[in-house]
N, C-alpha and C positions, 0 to 999 in steps of 0.2 A: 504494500500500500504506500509506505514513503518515498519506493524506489519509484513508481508510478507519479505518484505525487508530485514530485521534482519535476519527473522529465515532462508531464502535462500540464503543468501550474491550474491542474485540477482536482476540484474534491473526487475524494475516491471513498466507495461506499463499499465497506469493511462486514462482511460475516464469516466470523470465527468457525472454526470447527467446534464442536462438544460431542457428549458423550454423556450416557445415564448411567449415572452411578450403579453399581451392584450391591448386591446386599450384603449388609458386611456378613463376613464368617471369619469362622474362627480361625487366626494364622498363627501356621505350626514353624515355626521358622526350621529352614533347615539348614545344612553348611554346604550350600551351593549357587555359584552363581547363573544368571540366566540371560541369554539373548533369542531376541526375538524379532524378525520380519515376516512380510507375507512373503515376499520375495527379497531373495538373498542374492546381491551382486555389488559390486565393489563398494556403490556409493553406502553404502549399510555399515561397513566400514569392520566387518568382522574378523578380518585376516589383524588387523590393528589390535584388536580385543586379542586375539590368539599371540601374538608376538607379546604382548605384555606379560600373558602369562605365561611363557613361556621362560621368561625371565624371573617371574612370581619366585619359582623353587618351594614352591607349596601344591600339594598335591589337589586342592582345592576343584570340583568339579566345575564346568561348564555344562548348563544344557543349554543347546540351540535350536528352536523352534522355527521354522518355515523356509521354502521351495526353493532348494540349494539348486534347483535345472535351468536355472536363467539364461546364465552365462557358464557352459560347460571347461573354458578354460581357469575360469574362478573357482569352478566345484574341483575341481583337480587339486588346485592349490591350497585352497582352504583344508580337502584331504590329508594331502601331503604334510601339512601346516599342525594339524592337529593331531597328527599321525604317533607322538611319544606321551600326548596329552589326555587327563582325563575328561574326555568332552562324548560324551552323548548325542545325537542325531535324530532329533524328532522325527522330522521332515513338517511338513503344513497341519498344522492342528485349524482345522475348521468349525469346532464346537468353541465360539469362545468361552464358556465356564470352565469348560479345561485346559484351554490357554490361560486366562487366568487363575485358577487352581495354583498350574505352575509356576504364574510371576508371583503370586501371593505368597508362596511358602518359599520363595527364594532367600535367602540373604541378603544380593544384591542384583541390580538390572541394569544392567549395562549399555547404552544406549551411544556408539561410538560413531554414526553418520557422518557423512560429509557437506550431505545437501539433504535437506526437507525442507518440504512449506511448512506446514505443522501436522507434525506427526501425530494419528489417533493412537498409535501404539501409549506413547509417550503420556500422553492423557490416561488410557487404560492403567498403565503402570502406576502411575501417581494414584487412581480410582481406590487400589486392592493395597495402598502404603505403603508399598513396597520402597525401599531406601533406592536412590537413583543415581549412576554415576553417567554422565552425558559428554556428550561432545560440546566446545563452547561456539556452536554456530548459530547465526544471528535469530535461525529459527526457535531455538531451544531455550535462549536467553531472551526474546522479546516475550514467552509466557513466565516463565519461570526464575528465580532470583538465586542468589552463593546461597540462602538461608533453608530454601526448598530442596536445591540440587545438588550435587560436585560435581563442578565441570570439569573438565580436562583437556588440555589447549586441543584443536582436533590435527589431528593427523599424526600427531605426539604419541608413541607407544611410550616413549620413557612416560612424559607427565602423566599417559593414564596409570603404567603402573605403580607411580606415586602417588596419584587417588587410588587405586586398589590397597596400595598397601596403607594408606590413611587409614581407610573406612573399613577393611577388617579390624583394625584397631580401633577403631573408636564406633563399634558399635551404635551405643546411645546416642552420638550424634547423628549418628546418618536417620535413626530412629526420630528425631525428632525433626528433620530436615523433611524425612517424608509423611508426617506430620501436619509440618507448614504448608507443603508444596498440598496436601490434600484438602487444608481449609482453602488454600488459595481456590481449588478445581470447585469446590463447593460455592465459592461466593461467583465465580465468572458466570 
């Protein structure tokens, strides 16, 4: 909308994405993180997410949710990539209560893009509390605040794994970050 705004010296008329909250249940936290698209190809930023951990040196799971057949030389390398890794392979969960299920009971969700407009996943995740480590692009940062999220510079596997390794340390904060970021999803 601003970028439009500029270039047209026009009002530009703005509708948000949402999303209906779910009913809360009970979350059983577990000791695993989670990534999730519908469609899995470079800009999702997953191979980034894998190289961080891979550096982690903590055996810590990864499961990754949705349709690694995009781009067949990406599924290759993501393979390859996660190949000494403990990472799990959903493939497309089309029920969402069971995609949420699993960002619900995650530890942490990991959200490492390059480019979205505004992501529903992102919304979804913030929905079920889940603690949220993000990419810091302009998408992600014009809904959400440091107090909601943990960014990580994007395309930086170091910086994410230095929010990885934050936020399994400091628990309670990230607990209360996805908190914030959930009264925010409440009031929009």
């Amino acid at each position: 909308r601003d970028f439009l705004k500029k270039k047209f010296q026009k009002e530009i008329k703005y509708i948000p994405n949402g999303i209906k909250i779910p009913k809360e249940k009970e979350k059983k936290e577990n000791n695993y993180l989670s990534f999730a698209a519908g469609r899995i190809y470079q800009i999702k930023g997953l191979h980034f997410l894998l190289d961080s951990i891979q550096r982690l040196n903590e055996n810590i799971p990864l499961i990754v949710a949705g349709d690694l057949n995009q781009v067949k030389q990406y599924k290759s390398k993501i393979i390859k990539q996660s190949k000494d890794l403990n990472v799990k392979f959903l493939g497309l969960i089309k029920d969402k209560e069971k995609l949420l299920d699993m960002v619900r009971h995650s530890k942490l969700f990991i959200f490492p893009s390059t480019t979205e407009a505004m992501s529903m996943m992102l919304l979804e995740v913030v929905s079920v509390k889940t603690p949220i480590i993000a990419s810091d692009i302009p998408a992600n940062r014009s809904i959400f605040s440091d107090e909601e999220v943990l960014f990580f510079k994007s395309e930086d596997p170091q910086d994410l794994l230095d929010k990885l390794k934050f936020a399994l340390l400091n628990n309670e904060i990230m607990k209360k970050k996805a908190l914030a970021a959930f009264k925010r999803l409440e009031k929009i």
